[in-house]
N, C-alpha and C positions, 0 to 999 in steps of 0.2 A: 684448437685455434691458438695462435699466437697471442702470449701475454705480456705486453710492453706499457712501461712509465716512460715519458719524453719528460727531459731536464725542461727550465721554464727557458732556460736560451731556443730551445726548439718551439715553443709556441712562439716568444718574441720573434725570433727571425721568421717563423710562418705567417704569421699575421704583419709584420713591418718590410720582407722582402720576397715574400714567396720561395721558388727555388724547392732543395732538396727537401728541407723540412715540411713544407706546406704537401709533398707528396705523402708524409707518414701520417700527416693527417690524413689526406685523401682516403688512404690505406683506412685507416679508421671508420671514418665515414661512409663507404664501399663496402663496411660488413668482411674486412680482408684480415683484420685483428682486432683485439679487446686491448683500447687504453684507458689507460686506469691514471685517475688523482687522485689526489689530494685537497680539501680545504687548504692546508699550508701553501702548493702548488699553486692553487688558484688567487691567495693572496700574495704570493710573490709575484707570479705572473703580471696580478692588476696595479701590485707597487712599482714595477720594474715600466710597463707602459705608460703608465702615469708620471716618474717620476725622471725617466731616462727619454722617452718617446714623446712626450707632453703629452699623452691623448688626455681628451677630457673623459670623466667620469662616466658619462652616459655611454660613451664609445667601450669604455671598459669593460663594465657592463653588459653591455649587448656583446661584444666577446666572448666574455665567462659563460653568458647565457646559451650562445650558439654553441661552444666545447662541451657543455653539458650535456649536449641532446647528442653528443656520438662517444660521451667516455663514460667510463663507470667510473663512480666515487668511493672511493675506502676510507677507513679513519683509523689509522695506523694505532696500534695498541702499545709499540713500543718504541722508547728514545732512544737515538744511537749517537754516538758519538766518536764516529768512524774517522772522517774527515774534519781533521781538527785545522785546516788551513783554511776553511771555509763552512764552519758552521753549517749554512744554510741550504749545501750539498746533503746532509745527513738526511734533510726531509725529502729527498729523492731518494734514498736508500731505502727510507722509514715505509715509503708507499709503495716500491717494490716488494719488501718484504710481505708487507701484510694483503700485496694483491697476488703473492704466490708466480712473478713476473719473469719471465724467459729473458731478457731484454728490455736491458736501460739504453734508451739513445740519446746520447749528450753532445754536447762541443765542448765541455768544459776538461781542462785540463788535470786538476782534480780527482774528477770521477772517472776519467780516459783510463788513467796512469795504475788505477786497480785494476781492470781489465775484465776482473768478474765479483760480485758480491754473492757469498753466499754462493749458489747455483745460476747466478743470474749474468746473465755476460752483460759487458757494459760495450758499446760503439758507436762509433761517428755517424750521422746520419748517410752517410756514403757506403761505409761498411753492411749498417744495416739494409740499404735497397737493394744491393746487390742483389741481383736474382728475386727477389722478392714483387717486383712490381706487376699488376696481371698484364699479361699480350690482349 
């Protein structure tokens, strides 16, 4: 089975617009692939809602709480310092690596612009549906 890290713009925009992102969830949820976090991931995600989205705390929360029951969590053993225009792209590298991950799906431009880490291809979440979605 497919083994994918979604950047936290991918949770943000699935949880604040739905759209293409909320499908790679779906995809998740549906038993269609294994996504894999991060604690780092999940503390960015609930700084980024909180801080950019206003949700309150409780709402956060109940988010992380829901993403946990369809992703598996890793706890990356090693620092990378790949992405030096953006720091906080590395901990998306960092939970690919250690979840052994086919596929990073980002928006970020960044993370786009490697194209692959490692063995891991990076792509848009447009990229990635292609062909991908069950009939």
């Amino acid at each position: 089975m497919l083994r994918v890290v979604s950047d936290t713009n991918i949770y943000v925009s699935a949880f604040n617009f739905g759209g293409l992102p909320s499908k790679i969830l779906e995809l998740a949820q549906e038993g269609h692939i294994l996504l894999f976090v991060s604690v780092a991931i999940l503390q960015e995600l609930a700084g980024v809602l909180t801080r950019k989205f206003a949700w309150p705390k409780e709402r956060t929360s109940l988010a992380s709480a829901n993403l946990r029951r369809f992703t598996y969590l890793v706890n990356p053993a090693m620092r990378l310092d790949v992405v030096r225009e953006d720091p906080t792209d590395n901990r998306i590298l960092e939970c690919a690596l250690e979840a052994g991950a086919d596929v990073i799906v980002s928006g970020d431009s960044h993370l786009l612009k490697l194209k692959t880490f490692q063995r891991t291809e990076i792509l848009t979440p447009r990229q990635f549906l292609r062909g991908r979605l069950p009939k």
